[in-house]
C-alpha positions as CSV (number, residue, x, y, z in Angstrom):
1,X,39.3,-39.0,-38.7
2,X,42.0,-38.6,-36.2
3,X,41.4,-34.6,-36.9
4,X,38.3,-34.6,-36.2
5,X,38.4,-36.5,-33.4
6,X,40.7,-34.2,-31.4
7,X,38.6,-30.9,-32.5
8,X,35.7,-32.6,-31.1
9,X,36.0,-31.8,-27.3
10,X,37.1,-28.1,-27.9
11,X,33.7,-27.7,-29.8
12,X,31.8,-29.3,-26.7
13,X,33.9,-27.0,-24.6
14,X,32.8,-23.7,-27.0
15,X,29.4,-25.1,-27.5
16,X,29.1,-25.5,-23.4
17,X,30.8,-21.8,-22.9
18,X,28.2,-20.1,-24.9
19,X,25.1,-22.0,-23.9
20,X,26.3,-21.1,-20.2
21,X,27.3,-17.5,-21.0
22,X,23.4,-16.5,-23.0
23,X,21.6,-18.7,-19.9
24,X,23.3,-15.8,-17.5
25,X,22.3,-12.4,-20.2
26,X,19.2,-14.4,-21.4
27,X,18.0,-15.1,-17.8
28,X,18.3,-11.3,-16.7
29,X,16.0,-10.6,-13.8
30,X,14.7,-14.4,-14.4
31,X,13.1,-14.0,-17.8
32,X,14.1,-15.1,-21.2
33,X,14.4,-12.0,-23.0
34,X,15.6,-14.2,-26.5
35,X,12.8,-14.7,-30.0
36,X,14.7,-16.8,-31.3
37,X,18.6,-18.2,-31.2
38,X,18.7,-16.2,-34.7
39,X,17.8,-13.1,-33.6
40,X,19.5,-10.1,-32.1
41,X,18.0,-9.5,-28.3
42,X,18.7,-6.6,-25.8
43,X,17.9,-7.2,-22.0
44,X,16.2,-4.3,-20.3
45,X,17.4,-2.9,-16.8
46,X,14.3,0.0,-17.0
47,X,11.0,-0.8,-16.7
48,X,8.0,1.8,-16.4
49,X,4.1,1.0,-15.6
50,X,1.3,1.6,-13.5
51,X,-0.3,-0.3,-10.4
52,X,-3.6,-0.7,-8.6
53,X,-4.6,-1.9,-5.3
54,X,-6.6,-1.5,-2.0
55,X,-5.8,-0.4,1.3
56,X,-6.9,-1.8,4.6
57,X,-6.4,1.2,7.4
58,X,-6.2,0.9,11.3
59,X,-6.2,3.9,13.5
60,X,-4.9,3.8,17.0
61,X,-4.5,6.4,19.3
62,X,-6.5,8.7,21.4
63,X,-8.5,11.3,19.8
64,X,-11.3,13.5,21.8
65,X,-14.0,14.5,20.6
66,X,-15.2,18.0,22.2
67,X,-18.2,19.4,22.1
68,X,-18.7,23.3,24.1
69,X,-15.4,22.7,25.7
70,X,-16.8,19.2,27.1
71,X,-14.9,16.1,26.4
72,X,-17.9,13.7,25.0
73,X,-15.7,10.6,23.8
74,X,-12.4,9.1,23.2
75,X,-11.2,7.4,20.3
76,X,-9.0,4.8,20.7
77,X,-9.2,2.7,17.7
78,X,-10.4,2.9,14.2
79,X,-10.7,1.6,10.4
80,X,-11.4,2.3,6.4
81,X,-10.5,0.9,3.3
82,X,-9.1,2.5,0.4
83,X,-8.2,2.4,-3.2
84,X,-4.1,3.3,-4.5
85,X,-3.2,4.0,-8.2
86,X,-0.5,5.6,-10.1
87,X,2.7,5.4,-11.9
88,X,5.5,2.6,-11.2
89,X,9.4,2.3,-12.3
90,X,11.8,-0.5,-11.6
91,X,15.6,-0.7,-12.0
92,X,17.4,-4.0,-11.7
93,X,21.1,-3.1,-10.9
94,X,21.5,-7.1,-11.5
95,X,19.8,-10.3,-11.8
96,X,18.3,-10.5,-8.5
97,X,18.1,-7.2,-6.7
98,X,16.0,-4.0,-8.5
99,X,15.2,-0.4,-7.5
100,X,11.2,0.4,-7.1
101,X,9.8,3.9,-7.4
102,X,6.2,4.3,-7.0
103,X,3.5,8.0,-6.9
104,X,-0.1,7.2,-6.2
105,X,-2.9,8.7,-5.7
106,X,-5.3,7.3,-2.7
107,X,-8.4,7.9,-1.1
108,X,-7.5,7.0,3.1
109,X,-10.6,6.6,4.8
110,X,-10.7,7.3,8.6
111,X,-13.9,5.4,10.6
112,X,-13.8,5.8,14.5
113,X,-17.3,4.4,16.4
114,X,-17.7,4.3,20.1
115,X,-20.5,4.1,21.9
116,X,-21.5,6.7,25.4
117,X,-22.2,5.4,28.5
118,X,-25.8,4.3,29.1
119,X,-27.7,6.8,31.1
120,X,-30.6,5.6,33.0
121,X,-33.6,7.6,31.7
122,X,-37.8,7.4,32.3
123,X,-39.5,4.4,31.6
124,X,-37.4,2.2,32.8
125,X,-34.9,2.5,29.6
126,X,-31.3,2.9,29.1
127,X,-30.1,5.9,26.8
128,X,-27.7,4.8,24.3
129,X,-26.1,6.6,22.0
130,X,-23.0,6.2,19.4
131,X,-20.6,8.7,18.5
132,X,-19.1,8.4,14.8
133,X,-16.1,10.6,13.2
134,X,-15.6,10.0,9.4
135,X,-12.8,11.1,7.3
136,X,-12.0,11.3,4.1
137,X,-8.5,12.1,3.3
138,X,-7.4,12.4,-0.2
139,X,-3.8,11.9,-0.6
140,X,-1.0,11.7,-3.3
141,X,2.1,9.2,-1.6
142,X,5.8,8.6,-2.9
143,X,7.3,5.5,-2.4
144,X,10.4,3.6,-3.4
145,X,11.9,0.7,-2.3
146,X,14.9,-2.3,-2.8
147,X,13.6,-5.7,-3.8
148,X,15.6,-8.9,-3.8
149,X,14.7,-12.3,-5.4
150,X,14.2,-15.1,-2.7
151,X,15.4,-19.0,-3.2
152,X,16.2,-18.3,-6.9
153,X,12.7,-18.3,-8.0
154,X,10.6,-15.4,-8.8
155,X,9.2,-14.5,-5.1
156,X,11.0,-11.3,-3.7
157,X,11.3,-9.3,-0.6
158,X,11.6,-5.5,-0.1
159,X,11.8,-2.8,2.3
160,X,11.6,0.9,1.8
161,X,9.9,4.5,2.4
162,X,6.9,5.7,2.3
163,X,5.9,9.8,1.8
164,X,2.2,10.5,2.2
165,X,1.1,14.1,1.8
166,X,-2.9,14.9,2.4
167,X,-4.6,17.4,-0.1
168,X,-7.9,17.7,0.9
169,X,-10.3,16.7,3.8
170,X,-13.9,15.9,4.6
171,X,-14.9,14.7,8.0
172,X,-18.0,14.5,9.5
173,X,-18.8,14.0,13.5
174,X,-21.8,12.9,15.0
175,X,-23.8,11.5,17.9
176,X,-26.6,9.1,17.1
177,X,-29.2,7.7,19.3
178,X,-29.3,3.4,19.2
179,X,-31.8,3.0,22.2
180,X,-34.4,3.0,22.8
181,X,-35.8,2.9,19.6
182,X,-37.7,5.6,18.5
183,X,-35.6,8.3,20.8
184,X,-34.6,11.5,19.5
185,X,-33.2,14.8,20.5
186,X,-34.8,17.5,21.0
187,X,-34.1,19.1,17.6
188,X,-36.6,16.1,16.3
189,X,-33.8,14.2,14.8
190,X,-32.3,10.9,15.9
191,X,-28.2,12.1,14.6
192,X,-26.8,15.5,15.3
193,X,-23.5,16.7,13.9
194,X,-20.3,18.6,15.2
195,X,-18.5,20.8,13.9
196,X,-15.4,19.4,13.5
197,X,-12.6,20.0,10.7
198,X,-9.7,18.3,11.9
199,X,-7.6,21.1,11.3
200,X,-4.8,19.7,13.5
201,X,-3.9,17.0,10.6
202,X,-0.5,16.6,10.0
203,X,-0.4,17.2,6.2
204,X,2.9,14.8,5.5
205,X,3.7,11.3,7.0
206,X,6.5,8.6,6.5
207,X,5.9,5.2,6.4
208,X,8.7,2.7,6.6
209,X,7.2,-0.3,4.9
210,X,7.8,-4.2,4.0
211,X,6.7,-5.6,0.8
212,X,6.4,-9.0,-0.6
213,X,5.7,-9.9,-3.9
214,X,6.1,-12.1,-7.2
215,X,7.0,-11.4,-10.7
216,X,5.4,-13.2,-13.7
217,X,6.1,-12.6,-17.2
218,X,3.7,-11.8,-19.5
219,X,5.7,-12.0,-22.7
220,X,8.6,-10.5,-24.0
221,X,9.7,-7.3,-21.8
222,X,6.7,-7.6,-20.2
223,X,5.9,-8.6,-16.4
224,X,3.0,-8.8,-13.9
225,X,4.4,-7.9,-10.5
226,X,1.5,-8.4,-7.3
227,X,3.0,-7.3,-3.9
228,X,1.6,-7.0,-0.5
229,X,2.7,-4.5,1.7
230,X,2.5,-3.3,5.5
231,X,3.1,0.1,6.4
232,X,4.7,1.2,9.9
233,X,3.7,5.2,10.9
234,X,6.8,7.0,11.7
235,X,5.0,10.4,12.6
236,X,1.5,10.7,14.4
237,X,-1.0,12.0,11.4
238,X,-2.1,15.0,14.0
239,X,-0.1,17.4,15.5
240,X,-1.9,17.6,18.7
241,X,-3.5,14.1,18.8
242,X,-1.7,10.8,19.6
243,X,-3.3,9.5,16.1
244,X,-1.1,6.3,14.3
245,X,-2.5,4.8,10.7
246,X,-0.7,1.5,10.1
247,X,-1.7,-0.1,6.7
248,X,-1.9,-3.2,4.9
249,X,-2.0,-3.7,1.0
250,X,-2.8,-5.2,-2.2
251,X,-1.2,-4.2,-5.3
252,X,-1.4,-5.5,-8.4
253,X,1.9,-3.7,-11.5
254,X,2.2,-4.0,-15.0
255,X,6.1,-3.1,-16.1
256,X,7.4,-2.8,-19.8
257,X,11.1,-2.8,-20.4
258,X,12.5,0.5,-22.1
């Protein structure tokens, strides 16, 4: 009695030492990796997956639009929405803080409207018109970032780098007539189009960017991982044009542990 009475506290000490020691390996990156207490469990530090997401665009800047060496408009502000998939990896160096390495494809969409001065014409009506230039800019973008968990819960915050390189373009420019109704030029046609090709695009831009996000588990080795995230330009996208695209958005990863 008197034996077992003295071992007792040095079993509540081992019992307390081990329950404390798997909460800190079973509790890697906040999940609990364990089946059961009677089976063998590895925690995984590398994860791989893919994400999906839209984009939300705004262009600032001033670009011309030039028709026979005449300046018709000036562009000072535009926007487009866009859709971003590809491939994601994830590295937690510890519990808290992980490595994120992202390659998309995306589809950024470039929308710039402003209307012309009203010109007083016959009739007593006002000529109105609106000038439109509309790019499409495929583009494949590299990413990675550092993420941190927040107040020991599963939020985090990140910062990083974005690389965005365009691969193709299609833009079209045009003039339509609003008012009065029933106007046209005098091709017949109430919208004409430029020629314009954008060929002063700057094919690579970096983005520093901010990210916010949450990890859920899904089950074992398994995590859903949404994030929003706003991207700063560093460089203008045209090499001749004072032309920024800031972004803002939605993703939605699925990681698996190697």
């Amino acid at each position: 009695m008197e034996l077992n009475a003295l071992l007792l506290p040095n079993k509540v000490i081992g019992f307390c030492f081990v329950l404390l020691s798997s909460v800190g390996t079973v509790l890697s990156q906040g999940f609990d990796w364990e089946y059961s207490n009677r089976l063998p469990f590895e925690v995984p530090t590398m994860f791989i997956g893919g994400f999906v997401g839209g984009i939300q665009y705004y262009h600032t800047g001033q670009i011309n639009q030039i028709e026979k060496q005449i300046l018709c408009v000036e562009y000072s502000e535009g926007k487009g929405f866009g859709i971003r998939s590809g491939l994601v990896g994830e590295y937690w160096l510890d519990g808290e803080v992980a490595i994120n390495g992202k390659v998309g494809f995306e589809n950024m969409i470039a929308d710039f409207r402003q209307k012309s001065t009203p010109v007083p014409i016959d009739d007593n009506n006002i000529l109105q018109s609106e000038y439109s230039l509309y790019a499409v800019l495929p583009s494949i973008s590299v990413g990675a970032f550092v993420k941190k968990r927040m107040f020991d819960s599963f939020l985090w915050f990140g910062c990083g780098v974005d690389f965005r390189g365009i691969i193709s373009k299609k833009v079209e420019s045009s003039e339509t007539i609003i008012s009065p109704e029933g106007r046209v030029f005098d091709d017949g046609l109430q919208k004409r189009i430029f020629l314009d090709d954008l060929t002063s695009l700057r094919t690579l831009t970096v983005y520093p960017a901010l990210y916010i996000g949450y990890d859920a588990q899904l089950s074992k080795g398994l995590y859903v991982s949404p994030t929003i995230k706003a991207g700063i330009p560093l460089l203008n996208n045209s090499d001749v044009a004072n032309w920024k695209v800031w972004l803002y958005s939605l993703e939605v990863s699925i990681l698996y542990g190697l």
